[in-house]
N, C-alpha and C positions, 0 to 999 in steps of 0.2 A: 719351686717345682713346676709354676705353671707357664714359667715365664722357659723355663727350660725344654719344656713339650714344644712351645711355638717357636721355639730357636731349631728344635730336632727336625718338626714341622717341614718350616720353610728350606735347609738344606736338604728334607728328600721332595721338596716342589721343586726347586733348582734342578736337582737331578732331574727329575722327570718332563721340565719343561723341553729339554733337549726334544723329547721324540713328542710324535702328534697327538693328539687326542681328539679321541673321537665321539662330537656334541652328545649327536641324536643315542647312541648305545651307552656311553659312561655318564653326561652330564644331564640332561632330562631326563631321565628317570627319576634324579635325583630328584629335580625341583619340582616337578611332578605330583610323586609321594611326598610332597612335605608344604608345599607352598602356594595351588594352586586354588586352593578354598579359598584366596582370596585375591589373589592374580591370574584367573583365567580369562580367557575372551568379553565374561561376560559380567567378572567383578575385577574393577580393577584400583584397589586399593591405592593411593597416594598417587594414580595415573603408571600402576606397573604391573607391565604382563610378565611371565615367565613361562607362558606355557606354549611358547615359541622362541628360536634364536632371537630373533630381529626383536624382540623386545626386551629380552634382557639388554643387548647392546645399546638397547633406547633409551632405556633408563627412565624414570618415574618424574614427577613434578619436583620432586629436590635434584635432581640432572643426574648423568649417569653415575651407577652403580658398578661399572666395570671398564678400570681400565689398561684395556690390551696390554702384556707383557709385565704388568708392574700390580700382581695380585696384594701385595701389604700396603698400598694404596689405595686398592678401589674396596669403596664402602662396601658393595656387597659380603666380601671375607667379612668385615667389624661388624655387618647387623648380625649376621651367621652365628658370630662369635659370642654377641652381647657386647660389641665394645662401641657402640654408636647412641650415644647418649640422643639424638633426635628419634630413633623409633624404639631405641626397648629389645625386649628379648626377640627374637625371632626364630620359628615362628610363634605367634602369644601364648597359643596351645598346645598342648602336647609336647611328645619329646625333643629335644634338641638334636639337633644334625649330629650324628656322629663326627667324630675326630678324621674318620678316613674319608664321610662325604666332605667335608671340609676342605680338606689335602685335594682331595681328588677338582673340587671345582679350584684351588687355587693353583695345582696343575694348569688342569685347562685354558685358565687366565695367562700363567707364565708364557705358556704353549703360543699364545697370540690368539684367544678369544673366540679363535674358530669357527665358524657354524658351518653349513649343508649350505647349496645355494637353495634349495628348496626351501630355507628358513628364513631368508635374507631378507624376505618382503615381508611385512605383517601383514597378516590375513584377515578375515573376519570373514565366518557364515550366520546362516540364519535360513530359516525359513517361511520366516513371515511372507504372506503373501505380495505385498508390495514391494519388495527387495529383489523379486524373480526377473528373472526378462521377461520382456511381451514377449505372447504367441501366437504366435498368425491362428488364427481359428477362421473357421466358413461358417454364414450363417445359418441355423437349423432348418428341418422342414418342421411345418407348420400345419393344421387343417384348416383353418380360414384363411385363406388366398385374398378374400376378398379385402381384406385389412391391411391388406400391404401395400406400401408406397416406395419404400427403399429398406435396406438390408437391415436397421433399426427396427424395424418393424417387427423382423423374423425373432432378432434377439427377444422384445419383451412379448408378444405372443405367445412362444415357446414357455415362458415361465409363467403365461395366468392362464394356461393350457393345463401344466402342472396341477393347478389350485381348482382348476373346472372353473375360472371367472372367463370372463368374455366382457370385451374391448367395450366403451364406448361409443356411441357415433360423434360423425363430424358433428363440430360446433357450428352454429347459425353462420350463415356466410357475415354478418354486423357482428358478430364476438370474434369472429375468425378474424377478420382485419383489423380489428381496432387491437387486439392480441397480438398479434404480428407488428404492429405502428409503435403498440408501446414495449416490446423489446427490442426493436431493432431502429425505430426511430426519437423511441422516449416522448412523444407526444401522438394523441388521437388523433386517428385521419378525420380529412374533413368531410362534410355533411356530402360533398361531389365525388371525393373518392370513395366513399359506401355505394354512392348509388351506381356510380360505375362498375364498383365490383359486382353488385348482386345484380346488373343488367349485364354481365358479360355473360356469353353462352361459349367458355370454351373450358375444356379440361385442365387447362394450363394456365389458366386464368390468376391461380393463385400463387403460381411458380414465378410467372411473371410482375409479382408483384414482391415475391421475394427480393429479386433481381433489384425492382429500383427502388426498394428500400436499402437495400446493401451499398446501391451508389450516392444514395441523399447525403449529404454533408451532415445531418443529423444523426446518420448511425455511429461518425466518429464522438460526437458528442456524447449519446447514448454509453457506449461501450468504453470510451474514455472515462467515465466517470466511475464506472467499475473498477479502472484499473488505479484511479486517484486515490479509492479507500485502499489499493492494496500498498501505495506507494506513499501513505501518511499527506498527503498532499494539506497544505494552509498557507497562511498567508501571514503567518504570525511566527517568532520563535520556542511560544512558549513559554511554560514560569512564571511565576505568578507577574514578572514586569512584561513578559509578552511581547517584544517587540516586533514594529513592521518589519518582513521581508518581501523580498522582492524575487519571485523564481515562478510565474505565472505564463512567462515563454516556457518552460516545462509543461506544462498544463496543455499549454498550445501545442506543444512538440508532440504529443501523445496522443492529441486529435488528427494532426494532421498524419501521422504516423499509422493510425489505426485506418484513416478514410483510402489513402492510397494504397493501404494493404499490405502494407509490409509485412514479410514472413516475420512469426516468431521468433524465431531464431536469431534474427538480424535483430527482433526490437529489444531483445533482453543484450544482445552483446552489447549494443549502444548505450544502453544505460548501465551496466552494468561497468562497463569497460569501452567508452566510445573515445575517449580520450587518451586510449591507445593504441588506436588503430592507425597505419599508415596515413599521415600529411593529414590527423584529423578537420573537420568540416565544422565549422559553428553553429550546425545544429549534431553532430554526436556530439561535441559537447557540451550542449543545452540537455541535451538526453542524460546526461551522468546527473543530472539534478532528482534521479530516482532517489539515489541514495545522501542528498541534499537536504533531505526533507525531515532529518531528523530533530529533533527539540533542540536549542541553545540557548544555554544561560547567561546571560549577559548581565547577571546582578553585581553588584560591587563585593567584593571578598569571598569572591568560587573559587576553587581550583580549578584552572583550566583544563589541566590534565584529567582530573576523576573526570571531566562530563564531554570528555572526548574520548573518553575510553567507553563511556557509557553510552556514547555515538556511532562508537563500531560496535559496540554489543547489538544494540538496536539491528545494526544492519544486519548482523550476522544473522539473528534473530526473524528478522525480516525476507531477510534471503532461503532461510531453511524453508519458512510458513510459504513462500509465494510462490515457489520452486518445487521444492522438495514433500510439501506438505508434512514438515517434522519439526517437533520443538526442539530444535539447537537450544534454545538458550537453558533447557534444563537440563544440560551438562557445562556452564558456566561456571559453577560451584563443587560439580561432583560429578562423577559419572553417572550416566542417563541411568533414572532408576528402573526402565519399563527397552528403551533401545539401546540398539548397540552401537552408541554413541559414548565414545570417553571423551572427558575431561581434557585430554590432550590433543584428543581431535579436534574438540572446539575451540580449542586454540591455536591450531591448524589453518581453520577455515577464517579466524580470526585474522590470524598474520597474512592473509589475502586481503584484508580488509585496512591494512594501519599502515601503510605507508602510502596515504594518499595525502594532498595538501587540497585544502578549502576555498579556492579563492572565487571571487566574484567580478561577472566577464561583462565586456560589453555586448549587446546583442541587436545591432543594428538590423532593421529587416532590407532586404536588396532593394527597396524603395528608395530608401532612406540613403546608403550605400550611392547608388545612381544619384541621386537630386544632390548630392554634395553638400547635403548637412554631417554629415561625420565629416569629410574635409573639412569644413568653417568646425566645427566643436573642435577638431584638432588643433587648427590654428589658433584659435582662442585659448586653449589649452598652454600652446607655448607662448603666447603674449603673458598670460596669470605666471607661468613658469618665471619670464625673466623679471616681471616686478615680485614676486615673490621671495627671487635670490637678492634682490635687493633689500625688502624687508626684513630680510634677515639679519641684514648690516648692521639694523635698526633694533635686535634681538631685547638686547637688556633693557632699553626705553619702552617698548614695546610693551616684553612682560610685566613691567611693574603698573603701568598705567591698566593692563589686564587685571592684574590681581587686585587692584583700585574698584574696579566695574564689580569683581565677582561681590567684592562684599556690598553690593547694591541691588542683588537679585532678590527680588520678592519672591512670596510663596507662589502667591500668583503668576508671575510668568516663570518660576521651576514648572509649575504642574503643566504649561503649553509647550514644554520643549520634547524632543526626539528622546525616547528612553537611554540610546547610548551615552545620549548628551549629558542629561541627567546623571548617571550612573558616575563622569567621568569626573562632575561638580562636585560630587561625593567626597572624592579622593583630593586628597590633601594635594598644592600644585606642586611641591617637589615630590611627591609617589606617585606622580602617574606615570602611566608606560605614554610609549611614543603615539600611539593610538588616540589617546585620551587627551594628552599634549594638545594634540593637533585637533579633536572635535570641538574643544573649547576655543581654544583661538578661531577658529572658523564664526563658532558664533560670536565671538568679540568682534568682528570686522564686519557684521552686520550690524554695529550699533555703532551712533551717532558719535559717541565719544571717542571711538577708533576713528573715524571716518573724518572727526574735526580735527583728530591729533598728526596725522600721518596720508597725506595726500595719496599714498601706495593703495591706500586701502580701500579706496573708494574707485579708484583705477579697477582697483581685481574684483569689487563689488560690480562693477558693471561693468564688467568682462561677463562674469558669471552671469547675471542676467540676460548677457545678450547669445550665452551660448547653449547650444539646443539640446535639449533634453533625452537622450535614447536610451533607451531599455537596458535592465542589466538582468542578469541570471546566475543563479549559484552553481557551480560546477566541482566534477572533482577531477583533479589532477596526480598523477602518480610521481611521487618525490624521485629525483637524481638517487640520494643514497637515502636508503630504507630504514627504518628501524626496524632494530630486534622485537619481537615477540615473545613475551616469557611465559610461562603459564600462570598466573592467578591464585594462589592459593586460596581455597575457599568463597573466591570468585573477588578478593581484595588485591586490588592493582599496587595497593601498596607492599604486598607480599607476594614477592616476586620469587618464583621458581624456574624449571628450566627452560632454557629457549627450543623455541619449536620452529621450525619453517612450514611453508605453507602446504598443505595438503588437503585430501577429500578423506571422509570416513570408509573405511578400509573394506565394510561390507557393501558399499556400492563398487561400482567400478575405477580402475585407476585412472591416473590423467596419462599415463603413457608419455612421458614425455624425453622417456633418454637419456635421463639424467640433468637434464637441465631443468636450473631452479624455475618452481611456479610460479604464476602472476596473477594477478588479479583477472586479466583480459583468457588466461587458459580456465581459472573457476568460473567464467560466465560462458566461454566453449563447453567445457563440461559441463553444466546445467545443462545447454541444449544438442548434448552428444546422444547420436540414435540409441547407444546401447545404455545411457542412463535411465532403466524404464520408470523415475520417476514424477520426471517433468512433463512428460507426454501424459502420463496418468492426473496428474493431478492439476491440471490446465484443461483436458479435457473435461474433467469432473468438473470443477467449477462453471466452463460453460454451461455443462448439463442443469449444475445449479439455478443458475439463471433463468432456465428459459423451463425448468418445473417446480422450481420454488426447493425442492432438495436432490443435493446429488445424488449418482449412483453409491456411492459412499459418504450416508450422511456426516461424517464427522470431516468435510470437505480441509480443514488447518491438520486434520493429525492424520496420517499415513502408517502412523506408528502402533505398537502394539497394543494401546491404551484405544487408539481409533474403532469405529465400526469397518465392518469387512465389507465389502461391495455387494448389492443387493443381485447386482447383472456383473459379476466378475468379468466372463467373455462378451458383452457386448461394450464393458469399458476397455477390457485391452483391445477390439478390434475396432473403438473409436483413436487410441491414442496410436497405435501402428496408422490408420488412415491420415493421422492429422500428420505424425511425420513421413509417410510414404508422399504428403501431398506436399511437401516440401514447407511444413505447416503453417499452412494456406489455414486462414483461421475466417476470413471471409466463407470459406468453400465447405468451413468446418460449418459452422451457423448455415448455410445455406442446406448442408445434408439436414440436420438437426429437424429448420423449420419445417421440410418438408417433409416430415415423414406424417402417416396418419398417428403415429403414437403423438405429436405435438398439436396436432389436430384438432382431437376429439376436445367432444363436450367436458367441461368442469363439473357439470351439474351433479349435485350427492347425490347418491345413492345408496337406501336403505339397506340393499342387499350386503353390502361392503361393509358396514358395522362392524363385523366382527372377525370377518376374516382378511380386511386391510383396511383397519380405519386410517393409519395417515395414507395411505398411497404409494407406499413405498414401490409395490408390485403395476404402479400405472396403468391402471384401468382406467382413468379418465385426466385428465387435465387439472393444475391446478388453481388453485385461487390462491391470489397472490396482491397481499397490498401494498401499492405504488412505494416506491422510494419517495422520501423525502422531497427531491427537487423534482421526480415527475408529479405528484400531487402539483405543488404550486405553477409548474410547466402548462399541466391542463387548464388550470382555469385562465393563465394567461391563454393558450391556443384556442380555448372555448372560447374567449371574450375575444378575441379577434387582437389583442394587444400583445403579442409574445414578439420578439424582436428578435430576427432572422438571421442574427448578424454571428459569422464566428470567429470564434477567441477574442483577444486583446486583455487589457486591465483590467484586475476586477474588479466589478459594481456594487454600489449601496443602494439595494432596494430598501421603500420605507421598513420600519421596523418599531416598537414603543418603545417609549422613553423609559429613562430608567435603567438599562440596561446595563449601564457600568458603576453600579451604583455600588455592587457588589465585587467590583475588579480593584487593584492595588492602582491603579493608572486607570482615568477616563481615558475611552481609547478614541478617538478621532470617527466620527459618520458622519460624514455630507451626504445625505439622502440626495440623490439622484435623479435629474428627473430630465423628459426625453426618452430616447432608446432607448440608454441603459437605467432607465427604470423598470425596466420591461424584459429582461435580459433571460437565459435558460438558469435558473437555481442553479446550475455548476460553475457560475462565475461569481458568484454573489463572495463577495468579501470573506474570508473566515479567517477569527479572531480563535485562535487556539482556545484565551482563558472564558473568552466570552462569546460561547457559536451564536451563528443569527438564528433565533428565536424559534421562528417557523419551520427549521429545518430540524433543529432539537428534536422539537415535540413528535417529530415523523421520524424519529429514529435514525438520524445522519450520522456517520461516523464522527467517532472527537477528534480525528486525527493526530492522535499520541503514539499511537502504535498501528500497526498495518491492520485494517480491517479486512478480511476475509467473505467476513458474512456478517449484514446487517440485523439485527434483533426486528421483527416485526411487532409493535405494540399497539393495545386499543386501550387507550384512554379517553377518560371524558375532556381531557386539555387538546385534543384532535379535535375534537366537533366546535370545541369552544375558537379554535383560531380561525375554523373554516367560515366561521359563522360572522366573527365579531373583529380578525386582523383586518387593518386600513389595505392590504394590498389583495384581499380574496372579496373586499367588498368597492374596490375597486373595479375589479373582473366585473362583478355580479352584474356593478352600474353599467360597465363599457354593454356587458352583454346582452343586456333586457333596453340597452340604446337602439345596439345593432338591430337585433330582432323589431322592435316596433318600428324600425324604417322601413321593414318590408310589408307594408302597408296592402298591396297587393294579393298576400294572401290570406286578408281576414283574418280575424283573433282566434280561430281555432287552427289556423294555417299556422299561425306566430307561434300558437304554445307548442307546433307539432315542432316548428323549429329549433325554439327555446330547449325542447326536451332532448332533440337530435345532438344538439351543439355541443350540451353536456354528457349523453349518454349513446352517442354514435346511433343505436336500435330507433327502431317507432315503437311508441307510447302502447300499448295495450287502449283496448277500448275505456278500461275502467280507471286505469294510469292515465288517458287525455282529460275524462270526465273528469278526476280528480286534481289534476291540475287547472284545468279552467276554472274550476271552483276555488282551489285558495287563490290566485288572481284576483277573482271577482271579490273572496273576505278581505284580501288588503289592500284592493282599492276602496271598500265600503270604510273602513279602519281609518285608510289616510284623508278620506275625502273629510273626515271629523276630525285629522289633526294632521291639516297641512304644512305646519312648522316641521313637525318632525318628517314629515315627507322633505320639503326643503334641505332639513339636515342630512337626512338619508342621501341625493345624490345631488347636494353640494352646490343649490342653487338658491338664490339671493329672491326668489318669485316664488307664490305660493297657486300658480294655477291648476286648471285640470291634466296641462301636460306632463306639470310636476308630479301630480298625485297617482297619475299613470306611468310616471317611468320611476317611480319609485314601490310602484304594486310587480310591476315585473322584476323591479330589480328584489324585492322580497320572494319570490317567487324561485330567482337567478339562485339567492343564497341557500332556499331548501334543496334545491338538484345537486347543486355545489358540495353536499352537507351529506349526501347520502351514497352508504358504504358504496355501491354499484359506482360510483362516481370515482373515488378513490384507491378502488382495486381493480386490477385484469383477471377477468373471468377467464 
């Protein structure tokens, strides 16, 4: 009988697929009333809307549900029905679809599937407030006039006007610069730039100092390093074998990128997509090493595939937090349970992301290029080329005499080799891939028994020695032909759903493109497309971060509806309209910023503020903020007069204690350094994904696993302890209590005034000199009774009075060194 109904069925859908049907008045209604508690905009079950055309014809993470002209085909009729053994009855609740909504949508389907063009795009609304366009707004009036510097000023004014609180004053013109030095130069001016600023008598004194801080080669340094946590920046691949990489021209590219001032706009296209921009330039493509930086496993028996899907997760990931301020990746697995983010958007943005190829480039600098060392590496190149095709003749004699050697490799010289190398030893010699083939023979022809078996080999051995050395960098390249993109089920690559092409999330704006397929090079246009009002918003905020310790919207990674709301709503949208009206000019951004009196004023607490803004949200005064990581160790290199002025290149091993890989799968390689790059800014200093350098740990440096946004601020007792007792802060201490007793000139209270300047920019209070020439005077009484340990102290083989005194200063170096004022910008 029932089989009889759907035979009756489908001959009156025939019939009626003849004439039209109309969606919006016969078919939504339906789906509507019956389906949308779990497929509407804002739940969308197995990745499927229905509560629009363009969605049904989309079809869910198992692929479409309907197809055109051919209704006893498409699943939708069989889930309707009950006859779809993967979802069950539908809908789970309630009554079943009548027999005639039934008929009637499998109508429709006959009919050819139809919709409105007004249905044909999926949509998405919301109201959240950061999903809105910016609004141009003017700044308010105000009644203290007298507090205003720039249009900044009127915005937070107007809001502790509200509360009845009132501004603080300017900060000491010595807190004022050294403030200004360590955000935008990342190290304290010197003892001559203080006293020029507090002897200049102009109004504009401080503006001007803006200016050539913004042009010092140090504020790329500075602000480069902000952008390195957002960009997982290391030096290592990660995993517990961790091995070297090589993408520190990236590093470089993002300083010299930020010092010449490149617009925003231009600096996210480049890295984001610089490798496909017209007759690309070998620094856009050093710039794609943004998205380079992600973790790789290199262990013997991975799937390559799972941790290179979990390398476009990453970026996806990456991409929403540094951009967008939104957590993409918690719709990886399911639809965003908080935004209006699906499961199949993120797969969307995903397939912008997978069809790029990984390779590793040369990166000669024009130096290098002009002097005709890449010509001679070339040519050498083809000299190893043609004795190589020879060796090859040589193949089967070759390997066996290799596979003779491998079983001669001690534990001992496994544990000195290159992790790849290692990994390739692993692998039986007939299962290696060509890769691995070729790392092992390489190190076969560096040993004696290759080299006495096979005259080729020692030819190519010293080729290679004599041929020069240049730089490489990890880049990314966008593949000829693409892969598919499927969805994820449950966020398992190995359960694979329907394919998606590349898209943006449907409640921001569209890419407009025409109909032609999207690229990766149009999602980093759209990132910084005017009417996207999120990149503006959430770039601005993070500046703001920076330079008061929190943004206007403290939950500066989420944007989303889970995030805090903005504390000055209209003075963040009238900063992110200024930054793209300025064609965002992010120099000009920083430069409105420093100079407003709101960034001014004193930090100093204030007991009145207890209770009606204990953090500071409302900006009543300045805040206090302790040093990053690498500016802490930056200071006492710049106090002790040993900081090395040099930028970019290779990264350095500063000293560090032993031990430190005692705890890793793999001792990892440190030649402590010595020279310049002994001395170098904490943003070059080597970093080992499994094992970060020590001193930057304890100061709360990014791990570089995932994109830092904002660093944790922590006070431990393991802080005092490094400042006090690490070989490279008691190195400082010695250089500096050197320097200072050279200056001979101006007497021992002259010296401590200097000692105290070098470390803390200010003069000493009367009671702060008194008490410092007093502990001087207890640990030269101390050392003069135990000159050995003065000798050990700064590292000399004599046990005289000069020792005993440059070791009371240098004790002296390590208490100012040690105290909070030292370590944080007021």
């Amino acid at each position: 009988m029932q089989s009889l109904l759907y035979i009756v069925s489908y001959f009156f859908i025939a019939i009626a697929g003849e004439s039209s049907i109309d969606f919006s008045r016969e078919i939504k209604p339906i789906l509507v009333a019956n389906c949308i508690k779990c497929h509407d905009e804002k739940k969308h079950e197995s990745g499927l809307r229905l509560d629009q055309g363009a969605g049904v014809l989309a079809g869910g993470d198992g692929g479409n549900i309907v197809l055109a002209g051919n209704s006893r085909e498409s699943r939708l009729l069989k889930i309707l029905r009950g006859e779809d053994q993967s979802t069950g009855k539908m809908p789970p609740e309630g009554p079943a679809l009548t027999e005639e909504q039934i008929v009637a949508i499998a109508n429709w389907i006959d009919a050819g599937a139809s919709i409105p063009q007004a249905e044909r795009t999926l949509t998405a609304s919301s109201n959240h407030w950061s999903f809105q366009s910016l609004k141009h707004t003017t700044s308010p009036e105000v009644e203290k006039q007298t507090s205003i510097a720039n249009p900044i000023d009127r915005f937070v004014l107007a809001k502790l006007e509200s509360f009845e609180i009132a501004p603080s004053p300017q900060a000491e013109s010595s807190t004022l610069i050294r403030r200004l030095s360590l955000d935008l130069r990342g190290v304290a001016p010197t003892p001559e730039e203080v006293v020029a600023f507090e002897q200049a008598d102009s109004p504009v004194a401080f503006e001007q100092l803006v200016d050539r801080y913004l042009t010092s080669p140090e504020y790329g340094e500075r602000w480069g390093r902000h952008w390195l946590d957002l960009a997982r920046y290391a030096d290592s691949n990660g995993f517990t074998r961790d091995f070297e990489r090589q993408v520190w021209k990236y590093r470089d590219w993002v300083i010299q990128a930020i010092n010449t001032g490149m617009p925003f706009d231009q600096f996210t296209i480049e890295q984001l997509a610089g490798d496909m921009l017209p007759d690309p330039k070998l620094d856009q493509l050093i710039a794609t090493g943004f998205h380079r930086n992600t973790l790789t496993n290199d262990e013997g028996g991975t799937d390559p595939e799972q941790f290179r899907v979990d390398a476009i997760a990453d970026r996806v990931d990456t991409t929403g937090l540094v951009y967008l301020g939104l957590t993409l990746g918690c719709a990886r697995c399911h639809h965003h349970k908080f935004d209006p983010i699906s499961q199949r958007e993120y797969y969307q943005i995903f397939a912008f992301l997978n069809n790029c190829d990984e390779p590793q480039v040369d990166a000669p600098t024009q130096a290098e290029i002009d002097s005709g060392i890449v010509a001679k590496r070339n040519t050498i190149r083809s000299q190893i080329a043609e004795r190589e095709k020879q060796l090859a003749e040589q193949q089967t004699e070759f390997l066996a005499r290799q596979i003779e050697w491998e079983a001669t490799i001690t534990p001992k010289l496994y544990r000195t080799l290159p992790g790849p190398t290692q990994v390739s030893l692993e692998v039986k010699p007939a299962s290696r891939d060509e890769g691995q083939k070729k790392l092992v023979a390489e190190l076969f022809k560096t040993t004696d028994e290759a080299r006495n078996a096979f005259p080729l080999v020692k030819q190519i051995a010293d080729l290679q020695v004599a041929s020069p050395v240049i730089a490489t960098s990890l880049v990314l390249r966008e593949r000829v032909e693409g892969r598919k993109t499927r969805i994820h089920r449950r966020g398992n690559f190995l359960d694979e759903g329907d394919t998606v092409q590349s898209n943006v999330p449907a409640v921001l704006p569209p890419l407009n493109l025409a109909g032609q397929e999207a690229r990766r090079i149009d999602l980093a246009k759209w990132l910084v497309d005017p009417v996207n009002p999120l990149t503006p918003r959430v770039t601005v905020n993070r500046y703001w971060m920076h330079f008061f310790g929190r943004g206007l919207v403290e939950t500066e990674n989420d944007f989303g509806a889970q995030g805090t709301p903005p504390t000055h709503p209209e003075l963040l949208d009238w900063l992110a309209l200024k930054f793209v009206e300025s064609g965002w000019d992010v120099k000009s951004l920083h430069r409105l910023i420093v100079n407003s009196a709101t960034y001014r004023q004193s930090s100093r607490y204030r007991p009145e503020l207890a209770e009606t803004d204990p953090v500071n949200k409302w900006l009543a005064r300045q805040s206090r903020i302790r040093l990053d990581a690498e500016i802490v160790r930056d200071s006492a290199l710049s106090a002790s007069g040993l900081l090395t002025h040099k930028l970019g290149g290779p990264s350095v091993h500063p000293p560090q204690p032993d031990g430190v890989y005692q705890f890793t799968q793999d001792s990892k390689p440190w030649k402590t350094d010595v020279g310049e790059d002994r001395y170098r800014r904490g943003m070059y200093t080597f970093i080992w994904r499994s094992s970060p350098y020590p001193a930057l740990g304890v100061f709360d440096a990014a791990d570089a696993n995932t994109t830092c946004t904002r660093r944790v601020r922590s006070n431990t007792p393991l802080q005092s302890l490094t400042l006090a007792n690490d070989i490279q802060f008691i190195e400082c201490a010695r250089s500096l209590a050197n320097e200072v007793l050279s200056q001979t000139q101006l007497g021992p209270e002259g010296q401590a005034i200097l000692l105290f300047r070098r470390c803390l920019v200010r003069l000493p209070s009367t009671l702060e000199l008194q008490r410092l020439v007093q502990l001087i005077a207890m640990q030269r009484l101390a050392f003069s009774s135990q000159p050995l340990s003065a000798a050990a102290l700064v590292e000399s083989q004599l046990t005289d009075s000069h020792v005993v005194e440059l070791a009371a200063w240098t004790a002296a170096a390590r208490v100012l060194m040690n105290l909070d004022e030292f370590v944080t910008r007021e």
